[in-house]
C-alpha positions as a printed NumPy array, in Angstrom:
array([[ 32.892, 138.8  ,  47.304],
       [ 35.933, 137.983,  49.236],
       [ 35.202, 134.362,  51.084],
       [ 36.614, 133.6  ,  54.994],
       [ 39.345, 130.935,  54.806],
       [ 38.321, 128.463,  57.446],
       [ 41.402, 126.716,  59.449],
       [ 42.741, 123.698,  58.532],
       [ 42.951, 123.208,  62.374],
       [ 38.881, 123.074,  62.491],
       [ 37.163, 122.147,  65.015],
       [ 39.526, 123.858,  67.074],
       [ 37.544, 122.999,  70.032],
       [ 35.546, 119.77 ,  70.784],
       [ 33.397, 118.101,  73.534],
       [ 35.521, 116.558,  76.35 ],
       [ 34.422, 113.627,  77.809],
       [ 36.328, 113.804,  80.979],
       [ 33.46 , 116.623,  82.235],
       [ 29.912, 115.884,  82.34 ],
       [ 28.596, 119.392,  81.517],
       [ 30.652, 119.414,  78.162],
       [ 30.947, 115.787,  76.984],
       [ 28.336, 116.466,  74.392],
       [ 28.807, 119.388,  72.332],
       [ 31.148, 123.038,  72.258],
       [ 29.785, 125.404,  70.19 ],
       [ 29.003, 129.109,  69.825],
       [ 31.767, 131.636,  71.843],
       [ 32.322, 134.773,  72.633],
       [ 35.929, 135.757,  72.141],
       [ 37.945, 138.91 ,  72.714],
       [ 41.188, 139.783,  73.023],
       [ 43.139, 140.55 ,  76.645],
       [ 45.789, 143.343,  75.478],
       [ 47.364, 143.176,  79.126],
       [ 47.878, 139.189,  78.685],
       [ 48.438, 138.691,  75.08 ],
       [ 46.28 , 136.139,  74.497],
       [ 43.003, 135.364,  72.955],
       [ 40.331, 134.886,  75.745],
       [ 37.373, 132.371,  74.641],
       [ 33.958, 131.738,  76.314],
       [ 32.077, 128.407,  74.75 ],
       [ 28.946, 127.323,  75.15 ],
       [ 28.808, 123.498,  76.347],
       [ 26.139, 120.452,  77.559],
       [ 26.537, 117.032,  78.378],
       [ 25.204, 114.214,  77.199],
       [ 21.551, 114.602,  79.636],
       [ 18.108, 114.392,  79.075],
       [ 17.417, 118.258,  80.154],
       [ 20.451, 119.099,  78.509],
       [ 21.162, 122.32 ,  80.632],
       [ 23.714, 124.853,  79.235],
       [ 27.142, 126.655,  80.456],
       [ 29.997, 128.535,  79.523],
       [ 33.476, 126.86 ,  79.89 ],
       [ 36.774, 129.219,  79.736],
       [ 39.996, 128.641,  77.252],
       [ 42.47 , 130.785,  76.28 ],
       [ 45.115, 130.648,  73.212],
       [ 48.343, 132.926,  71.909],
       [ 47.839, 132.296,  68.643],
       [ 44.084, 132.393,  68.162],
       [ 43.923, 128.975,  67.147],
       [ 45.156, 127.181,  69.719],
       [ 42.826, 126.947,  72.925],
       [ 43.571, 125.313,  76.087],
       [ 41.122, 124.814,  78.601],
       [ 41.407, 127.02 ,  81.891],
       [ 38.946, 124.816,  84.351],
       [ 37.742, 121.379,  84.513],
       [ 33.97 , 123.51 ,  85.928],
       [ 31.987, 125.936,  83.836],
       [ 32.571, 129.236,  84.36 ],
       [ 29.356, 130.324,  84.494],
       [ 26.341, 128.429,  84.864],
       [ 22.32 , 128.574,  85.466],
       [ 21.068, 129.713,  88.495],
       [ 18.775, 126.963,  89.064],
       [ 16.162, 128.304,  91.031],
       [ 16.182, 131.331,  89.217],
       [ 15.192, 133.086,  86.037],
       [ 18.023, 132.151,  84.287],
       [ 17.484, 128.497,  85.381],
       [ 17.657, 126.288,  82.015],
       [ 20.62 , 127.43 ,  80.111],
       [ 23.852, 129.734,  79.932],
       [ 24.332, 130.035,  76.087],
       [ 25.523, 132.322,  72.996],
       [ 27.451, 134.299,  74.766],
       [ 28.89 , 137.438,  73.366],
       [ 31.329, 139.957,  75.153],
       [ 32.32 , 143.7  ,  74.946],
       [ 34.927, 145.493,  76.949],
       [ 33.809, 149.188,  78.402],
       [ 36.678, 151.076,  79.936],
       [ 38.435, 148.262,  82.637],
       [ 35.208, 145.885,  82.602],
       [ 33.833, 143.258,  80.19 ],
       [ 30.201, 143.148,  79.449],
       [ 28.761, 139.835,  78.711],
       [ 25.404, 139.391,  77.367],
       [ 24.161, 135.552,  76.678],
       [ 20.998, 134.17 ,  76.41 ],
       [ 18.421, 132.016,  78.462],
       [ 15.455, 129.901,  79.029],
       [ 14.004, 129.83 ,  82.573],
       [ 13.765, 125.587,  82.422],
       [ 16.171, 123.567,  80.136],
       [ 15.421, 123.119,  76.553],
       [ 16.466, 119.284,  76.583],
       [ 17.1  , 118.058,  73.564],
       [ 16.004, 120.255,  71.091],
       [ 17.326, 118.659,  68.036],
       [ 14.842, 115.966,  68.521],
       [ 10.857, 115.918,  68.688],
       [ 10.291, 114.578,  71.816],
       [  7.844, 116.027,  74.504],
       [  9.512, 117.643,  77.721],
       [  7.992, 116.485,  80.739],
       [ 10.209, 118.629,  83.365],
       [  8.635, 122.123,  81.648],
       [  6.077, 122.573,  84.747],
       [  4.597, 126.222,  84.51 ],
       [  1.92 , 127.449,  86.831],
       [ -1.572, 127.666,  85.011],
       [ -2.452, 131.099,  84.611],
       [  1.081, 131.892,  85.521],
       [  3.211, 133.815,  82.834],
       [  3.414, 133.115,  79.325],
       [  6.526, 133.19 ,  78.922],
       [  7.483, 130.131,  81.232],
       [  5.15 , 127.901,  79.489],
       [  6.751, 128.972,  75.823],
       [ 10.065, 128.53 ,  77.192],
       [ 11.045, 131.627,  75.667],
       [ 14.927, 133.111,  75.489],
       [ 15.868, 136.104,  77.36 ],
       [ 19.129, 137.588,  77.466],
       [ 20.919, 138.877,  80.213],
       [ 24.15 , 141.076,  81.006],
       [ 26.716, 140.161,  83.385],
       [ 29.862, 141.699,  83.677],
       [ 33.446, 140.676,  85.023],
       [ 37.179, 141.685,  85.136],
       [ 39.148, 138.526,  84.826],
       [ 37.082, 135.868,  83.116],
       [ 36.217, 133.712,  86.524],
       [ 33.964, 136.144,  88.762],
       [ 31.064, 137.334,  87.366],
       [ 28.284, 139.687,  88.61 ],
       [ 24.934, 138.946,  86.845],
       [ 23.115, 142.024,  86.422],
       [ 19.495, 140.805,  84.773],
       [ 17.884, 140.684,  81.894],
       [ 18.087, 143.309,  79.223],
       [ 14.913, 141.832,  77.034],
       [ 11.242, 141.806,  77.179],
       [ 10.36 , 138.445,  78.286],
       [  7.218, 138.208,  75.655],
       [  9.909, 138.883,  72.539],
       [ 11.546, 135.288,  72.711],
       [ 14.388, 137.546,  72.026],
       [ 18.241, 136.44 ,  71.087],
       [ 21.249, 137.387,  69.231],
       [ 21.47 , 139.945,  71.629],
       [ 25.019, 142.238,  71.889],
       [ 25.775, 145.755,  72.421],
       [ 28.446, 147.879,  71.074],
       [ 31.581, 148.736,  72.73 ],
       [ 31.304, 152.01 ,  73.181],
       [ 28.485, 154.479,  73.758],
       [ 27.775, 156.476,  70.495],
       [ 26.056, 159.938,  71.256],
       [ 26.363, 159.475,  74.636],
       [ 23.791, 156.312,  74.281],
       [ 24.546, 152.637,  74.56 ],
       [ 23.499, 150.39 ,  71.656],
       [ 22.16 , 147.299,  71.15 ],
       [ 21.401, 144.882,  68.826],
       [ 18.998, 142.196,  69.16 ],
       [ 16.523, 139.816,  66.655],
       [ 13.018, 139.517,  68.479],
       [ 11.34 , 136.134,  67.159],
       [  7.526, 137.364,  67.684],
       [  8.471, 140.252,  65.803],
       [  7.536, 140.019,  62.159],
       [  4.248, 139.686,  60.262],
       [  1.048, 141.804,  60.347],
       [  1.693, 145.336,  62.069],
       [  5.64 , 144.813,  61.284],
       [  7.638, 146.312,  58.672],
       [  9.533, 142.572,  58.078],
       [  7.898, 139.619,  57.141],
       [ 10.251, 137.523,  58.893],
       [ 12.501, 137.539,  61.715],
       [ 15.295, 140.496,  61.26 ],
       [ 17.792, 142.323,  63.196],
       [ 16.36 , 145.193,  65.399],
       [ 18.267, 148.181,  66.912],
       [ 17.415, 150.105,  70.591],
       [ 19.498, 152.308,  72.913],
       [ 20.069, 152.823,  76.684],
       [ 21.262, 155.531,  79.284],
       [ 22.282, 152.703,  81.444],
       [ 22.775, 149.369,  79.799],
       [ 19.412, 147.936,  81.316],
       [ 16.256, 150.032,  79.819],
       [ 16.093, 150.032,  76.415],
       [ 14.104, 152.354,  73.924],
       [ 13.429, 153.444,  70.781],
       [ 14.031, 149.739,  69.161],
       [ 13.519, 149.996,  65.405],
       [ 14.049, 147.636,  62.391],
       [ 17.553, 148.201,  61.433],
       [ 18.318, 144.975,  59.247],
       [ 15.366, 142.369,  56.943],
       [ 16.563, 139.752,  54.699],
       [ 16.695, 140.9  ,  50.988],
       [ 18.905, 138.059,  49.177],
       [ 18.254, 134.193,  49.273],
       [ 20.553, 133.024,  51.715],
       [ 18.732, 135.432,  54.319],
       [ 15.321, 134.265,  53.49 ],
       [ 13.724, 132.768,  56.232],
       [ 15.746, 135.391,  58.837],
       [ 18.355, 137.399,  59.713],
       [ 19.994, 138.333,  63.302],
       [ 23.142, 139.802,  64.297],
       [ 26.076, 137.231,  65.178],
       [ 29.256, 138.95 ,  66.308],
       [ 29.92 , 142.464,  68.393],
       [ 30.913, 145.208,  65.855],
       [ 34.292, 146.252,  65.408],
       [ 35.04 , 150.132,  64.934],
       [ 36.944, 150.539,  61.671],
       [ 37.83 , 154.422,  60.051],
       [ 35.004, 153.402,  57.218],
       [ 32.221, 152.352,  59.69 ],
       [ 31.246, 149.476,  62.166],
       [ 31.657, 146.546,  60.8  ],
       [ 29.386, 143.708,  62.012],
       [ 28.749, 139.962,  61.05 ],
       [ 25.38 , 138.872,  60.591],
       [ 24.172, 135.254,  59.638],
       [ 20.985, 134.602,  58.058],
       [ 18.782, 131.108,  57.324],
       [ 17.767, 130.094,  53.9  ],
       [ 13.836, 128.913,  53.501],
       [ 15.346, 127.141,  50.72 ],
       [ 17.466, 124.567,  52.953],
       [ 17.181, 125.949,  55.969],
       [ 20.912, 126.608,  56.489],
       [ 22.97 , 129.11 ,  58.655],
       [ 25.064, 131.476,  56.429],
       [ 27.494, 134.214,  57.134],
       [ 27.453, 138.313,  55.621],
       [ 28.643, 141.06 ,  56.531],
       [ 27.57 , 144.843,  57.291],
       [ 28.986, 148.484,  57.495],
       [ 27.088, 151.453,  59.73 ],
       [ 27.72 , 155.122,  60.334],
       [ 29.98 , 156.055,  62.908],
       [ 27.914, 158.607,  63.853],
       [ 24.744, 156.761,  63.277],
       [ 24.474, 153.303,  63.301],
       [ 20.928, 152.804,  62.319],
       [ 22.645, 153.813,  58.582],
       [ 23.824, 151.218,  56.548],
       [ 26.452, 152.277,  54.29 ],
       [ 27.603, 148.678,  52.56 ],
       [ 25.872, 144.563,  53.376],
       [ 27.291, 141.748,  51.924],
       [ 25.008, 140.309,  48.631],
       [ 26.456, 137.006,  49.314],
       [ 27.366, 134.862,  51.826],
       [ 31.343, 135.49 ,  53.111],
       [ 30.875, 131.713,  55.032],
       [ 28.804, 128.766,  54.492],
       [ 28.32 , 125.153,  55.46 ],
       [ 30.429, 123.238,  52.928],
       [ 32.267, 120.566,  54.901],
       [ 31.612, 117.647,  56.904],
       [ 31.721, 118.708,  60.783],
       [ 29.391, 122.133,  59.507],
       [ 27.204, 119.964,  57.857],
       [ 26.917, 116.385,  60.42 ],
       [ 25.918, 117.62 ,  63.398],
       [ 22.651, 118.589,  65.811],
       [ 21.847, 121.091,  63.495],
       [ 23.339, 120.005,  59.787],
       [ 24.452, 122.964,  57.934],
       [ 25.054, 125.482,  60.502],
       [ 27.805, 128.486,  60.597],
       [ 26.813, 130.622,  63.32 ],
       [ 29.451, 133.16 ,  64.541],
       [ 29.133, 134.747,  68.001],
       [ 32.98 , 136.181,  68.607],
       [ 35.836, 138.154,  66.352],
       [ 38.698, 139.549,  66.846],
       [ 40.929, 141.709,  64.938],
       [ 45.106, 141.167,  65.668],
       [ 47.8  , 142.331,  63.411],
       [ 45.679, 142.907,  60.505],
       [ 43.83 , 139.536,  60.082],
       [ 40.308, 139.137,  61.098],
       [ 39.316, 135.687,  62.927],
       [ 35.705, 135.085,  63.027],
       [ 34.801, 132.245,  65.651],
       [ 31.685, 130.174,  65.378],
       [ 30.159, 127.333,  66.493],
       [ 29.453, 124.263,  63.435],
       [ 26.469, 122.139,  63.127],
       [ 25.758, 122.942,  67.063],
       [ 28.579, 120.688,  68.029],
       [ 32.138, 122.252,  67.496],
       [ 33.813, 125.306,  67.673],
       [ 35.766, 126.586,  64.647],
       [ 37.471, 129.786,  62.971],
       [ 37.993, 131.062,  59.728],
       [ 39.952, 134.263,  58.802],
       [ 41.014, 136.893,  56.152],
       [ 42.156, 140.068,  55.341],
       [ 40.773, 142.454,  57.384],
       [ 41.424, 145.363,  54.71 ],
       [ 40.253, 143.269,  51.838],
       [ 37.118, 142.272,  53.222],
       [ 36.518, 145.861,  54.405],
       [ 37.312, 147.178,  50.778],
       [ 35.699, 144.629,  49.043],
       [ 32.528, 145.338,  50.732],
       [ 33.023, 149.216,  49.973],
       [ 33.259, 148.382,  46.44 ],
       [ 30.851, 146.021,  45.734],
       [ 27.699, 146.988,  43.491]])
């Protein structure tokens, strides 16, 4: 299986100490490209160096994809404090729809301090009796939407609050007049499931906010998929399908690895070609020394001119890109047995 050629320029984005709320790690962004501007627009995921460790989303753009330059010294988005959305900012992924950009990303209603390390977190204050889902902490994802990267409406959440649910993107276009989305539910495996460990799950919309009909679209078959699988970047429409990236988590060493996966136009609960192997994995230093060693986790492509970056975040501290052939890899997933 064709491999992603990861950029000699990697990490192409790194923690900057002159800002609080970003002197720790970059990781994880959303990228698409602005055909008006010319320029690759990027949307990281950054924390300082704190005890709660609370989350945002910092703004850089770049002509040549590889390149990014910071466009503000202040996030760009950031938790509403006293609200639901109150830990963290983080994962982002974005869509454009007609002249607006959707942007789901995921949350925690407190912060999840430092999660790399065991160590109790005494700010996590949930009513008793209040609900569950405060005292778990769980991840919901919400959808915001904006025009030009710097004002953003935040619409609410688009998960159930007992699923502990992330990954979350939709596609970028409505498909039978229905939205899609894609999501990976952590409660949902095990007894009374058809997956015996976390997987990729598919639902659909009239209006972006209720969802329905959510179904197991995606389980982890081969090793590198083992422990479980979710959805990593939005899909891209090609003439043979929509092509998606997925990453998946190995019981073996618990590492983050990337595939790949073709659907149906026309329906994309069909699966029409997967990756067998892994297209990306942890195999140098900065992917494997981090705050979570061995970690590729793509949340952003783009396709320009023919090549295919995929954007990622590495070891939960830097952001990085790898590319290829967008033909090849399309072909080579087509033909493989």
């Amino acid at each position: 299986m064709l491999k992603l050629k990861k950029s000699l320029s990697n990490p192409i984005l790194k923690a900057n100490p002159k800002n609080e709320w970003e002197n720790l790690v970059v990781l994880n962004p959303a990228v698409i490209y602005d055909d008006l501007k010319q320029e690759f627009v990027m949307l990281y995921r950054a924390a300082g160096d704190t005890l709660e460790h609370y989350i945002y989303l910092g703004l850089a753009t770049s002509k040549d994809g590889i390149n990014f330059v910071r466009q503000s010294d202040k996030p760009i988005l950031e938790p509403d404090y006293d609200g639901a959305d109150g830990g963290c900012v983080e994962d982002p992924r974005l869509v454009k729809i007609d002249d607006w950009y959707y942007l789901t990303y995921a949350s925690r209603p407190y912060a999840p301090g430092r999660y790399w390390l065991q160590e109790p977190k005494p700010w996590f204050n949930p009513p008793k009796g209040g609900p569950r889902f405060l005292e778990w902490n769980n991840t919901v994802t919400y959808l915001a939407i904006t025009q030009d990267f710097k004002k953003y409406k935040k619409l609410g959440r688009i998960t159930d609050t007992r699923d502990d649910d992330r990954d979350v993107y939709i596609f970028p276009e409505m498909i039978n007049n229905q939205y899609v989305r894609i999501s990976r539910p952590m409660f949902a495996f095990g007894e009374g499931y058809p997956n015996e460990s976390p997987a990729i799950w598919i639902s659909f919309s009239n209006d972006l906010m209720e969802w329905s009909g959510r179904q197991l679209f995606m389980k982890g078959e081969y090793w590198w998929e083992s422990k479980k699988i979710g959805g990593s970047c939005p899909p891209i429409k090609t003439p043979y399908g929509w092509f998606m990236i997925v990453h998946g988590v190995s019981k073996k060493d618990e590492s983050y690895r990337v595939g790949a996966v073709l659907m149906d136009l026309n329906d994309p609960t069909k699966i029409l070609a997967r990756t067998k192997e892994p297209i990306m994995e942890p195999d140098l230093d900065y992917e494997a020394k981090g705050f979570y060693n061995g970690c590729v986790f793509p949340t952003g492509n783009v396709v320009k001119d023919g090549i295919l970056y995929v954007y990622y975040g590495a070891a939960d501290k830097f952001v990085c890109v790898a590319t290829c052939d967008f033909e090849e890899l399309l072909q080579a997933m087509l033909n493989e047995k």
